[in-house]
N, C-alpha and C positions, 0 to 999 in steps of 0.2 A: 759838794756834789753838783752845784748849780755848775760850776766853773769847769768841770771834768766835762760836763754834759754839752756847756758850748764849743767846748775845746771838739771833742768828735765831732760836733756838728759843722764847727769849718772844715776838719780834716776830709769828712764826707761828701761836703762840699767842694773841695777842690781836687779827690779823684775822682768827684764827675765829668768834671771840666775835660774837654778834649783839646788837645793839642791840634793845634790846625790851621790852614786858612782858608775863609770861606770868601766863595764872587761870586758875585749874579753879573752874567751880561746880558746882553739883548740884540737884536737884531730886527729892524723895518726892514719887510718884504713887499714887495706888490706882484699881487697874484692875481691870475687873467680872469677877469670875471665870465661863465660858461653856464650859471645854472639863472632862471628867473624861479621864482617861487611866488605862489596862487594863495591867498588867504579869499575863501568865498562863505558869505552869510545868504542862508538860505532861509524864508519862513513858509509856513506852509497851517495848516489845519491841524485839530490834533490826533486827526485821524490818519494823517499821512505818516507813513516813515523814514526811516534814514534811506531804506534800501529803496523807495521810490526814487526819494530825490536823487540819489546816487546816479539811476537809471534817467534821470531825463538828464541828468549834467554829461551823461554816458555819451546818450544819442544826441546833446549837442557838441560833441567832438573831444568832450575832455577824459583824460584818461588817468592811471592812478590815483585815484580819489584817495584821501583819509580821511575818515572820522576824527575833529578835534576835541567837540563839543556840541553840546545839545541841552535846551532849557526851555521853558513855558513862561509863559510872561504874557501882559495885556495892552495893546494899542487900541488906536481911535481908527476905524475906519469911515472915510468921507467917502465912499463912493457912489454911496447911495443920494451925497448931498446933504446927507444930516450925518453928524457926530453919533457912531456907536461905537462903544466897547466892545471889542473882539478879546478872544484870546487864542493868542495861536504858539507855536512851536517852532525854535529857533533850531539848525542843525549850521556847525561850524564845518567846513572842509579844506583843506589842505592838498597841495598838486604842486607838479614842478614838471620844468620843460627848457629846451637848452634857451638861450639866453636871449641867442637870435631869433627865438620862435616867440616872442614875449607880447608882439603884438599879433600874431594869430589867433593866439590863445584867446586874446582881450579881446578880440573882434568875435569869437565864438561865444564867448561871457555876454559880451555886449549886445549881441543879435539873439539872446535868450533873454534876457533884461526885456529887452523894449518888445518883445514878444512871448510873454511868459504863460505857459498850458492853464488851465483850470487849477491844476494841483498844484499850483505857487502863489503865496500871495506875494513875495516879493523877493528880491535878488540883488547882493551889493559883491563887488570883489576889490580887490585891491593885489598890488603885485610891485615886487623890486626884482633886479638881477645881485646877484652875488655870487660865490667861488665857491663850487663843489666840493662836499669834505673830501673827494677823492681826490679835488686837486689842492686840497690846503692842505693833504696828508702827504702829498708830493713835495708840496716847498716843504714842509715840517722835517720830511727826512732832510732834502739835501741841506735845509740850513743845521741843523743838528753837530755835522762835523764842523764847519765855521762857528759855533757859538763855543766848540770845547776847545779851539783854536785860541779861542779870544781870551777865554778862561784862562787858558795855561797861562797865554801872554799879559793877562792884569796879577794871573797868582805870582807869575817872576819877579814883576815891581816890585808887588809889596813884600814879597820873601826879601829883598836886594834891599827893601829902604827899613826892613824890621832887622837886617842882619841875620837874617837865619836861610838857610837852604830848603828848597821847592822839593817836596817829595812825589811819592805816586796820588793819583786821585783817590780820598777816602768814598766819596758817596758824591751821586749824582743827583739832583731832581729837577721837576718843570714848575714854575709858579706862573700864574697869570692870574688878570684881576678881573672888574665887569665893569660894561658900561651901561650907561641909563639903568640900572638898580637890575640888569638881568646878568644871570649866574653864566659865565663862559666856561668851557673844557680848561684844565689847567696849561697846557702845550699853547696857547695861543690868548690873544688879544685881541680882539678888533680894535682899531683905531677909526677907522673911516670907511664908509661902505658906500655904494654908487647903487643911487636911487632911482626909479622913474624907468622911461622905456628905452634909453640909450645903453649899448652892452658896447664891448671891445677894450674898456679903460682897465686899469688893475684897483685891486682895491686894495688895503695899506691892511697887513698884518704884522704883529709885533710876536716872537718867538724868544723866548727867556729861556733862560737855566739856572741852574745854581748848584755849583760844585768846590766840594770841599775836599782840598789838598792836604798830605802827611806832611809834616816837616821832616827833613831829612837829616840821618846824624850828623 
């Protein structure tokens, strides 16, 4: 009975098996970098709100604000000259602006910095340029038909050096992986990305597939 029992179990195992040939290609793009993006830390009292702070980052010139985060926490305040324990209210916000505009911005940040109202105790930002999903959705199509190109063209080899014939495409999908431990869209890769206040360079995106060919009778 044992023997009958392994005997299905190969059988079942090998009309699972799909007949086929699978390729993954790839393709490096460099894509025009056009967006800068605003990471700003705000602290404040804990009387104040999101929607204050919003309003004074408003009336220093910045616009589309997001909310990323927000937390309470306790520092030392020296301003009086002696060490005291404050505790105050962290609000994260989020902004973006074309690429070229990236030191306006910083100069609008910066003259809020070194001149900041009553209702702020303090204010940091930070900022890179990179490639608008709009325009990494642009390369993504047009490299798409060159990656099924290339597919066809590695599925031929190996059909020609397995001795079997190239059929129609069974299934198509997009794989991609992540860098520095953060999760990416599956259609893409970042490989390199163009930091700091210079804009006009491209940045290097990587676009995968992976498509699985019928053999043909």
């Amino acid at each position: 009975m044992r023997l009958v029992y392994l005997i299905l179990l190969t059988v079942s195992c090998a009309c699972a098996q799909v007949d086929g040939i699978l390729t993954q290609v790839s393709r490096n793009v460099s894509i025009t970098v056009d967006e800068s993006d605003f990471a700003i830390a705000a602290t404040a009292g804990l009387d104040v709100t999101a929607e204050q702070v919003i309003q004074i980052l408003q009336t220093a010139g910045l616009q589309n604000l997001s909310l990323t985060g927000s937390g309470v926490g306790q520092t030392y305040d020296y301003s009086s000259g002696e060490s005291q324990l404050v505790t105050q209210t962290y609000y994260q916000f989020n902004t973006s602006a074309a690429a070229s505009a990236i030191k306006d911005v910083a100069k609008k940040l910066e003259a809020l910095r070194t001149n900041l109202p009553d209702t702020l105790k303090g204010l940091q930002f930070s900022a890179y340029t990179t490639s608008s999903q709009a325009t990494v959705d642009a390369a993504r199509q047009a490299t798409l038909p060159l990656l099924l190109a290339d597919a066809q063209k590695k599925g031929q080899a190996l059909a020609m050096a397995a001795g079997v014939k190239l059929g129609a495409i069974k299934s198509i999908g997009e794989f991609g992986s992540s860098v520095g431990g953060v999760g990416l869209p599956s259609p893409m890769m970042i490989t390199t990305g163009t930091y700091g206040y210079g804009y006009g360079s491209g940045a290097q995106y990587t676009f995968s597939v992976s498509v699985t060919f019928a053999l043909a009778p």
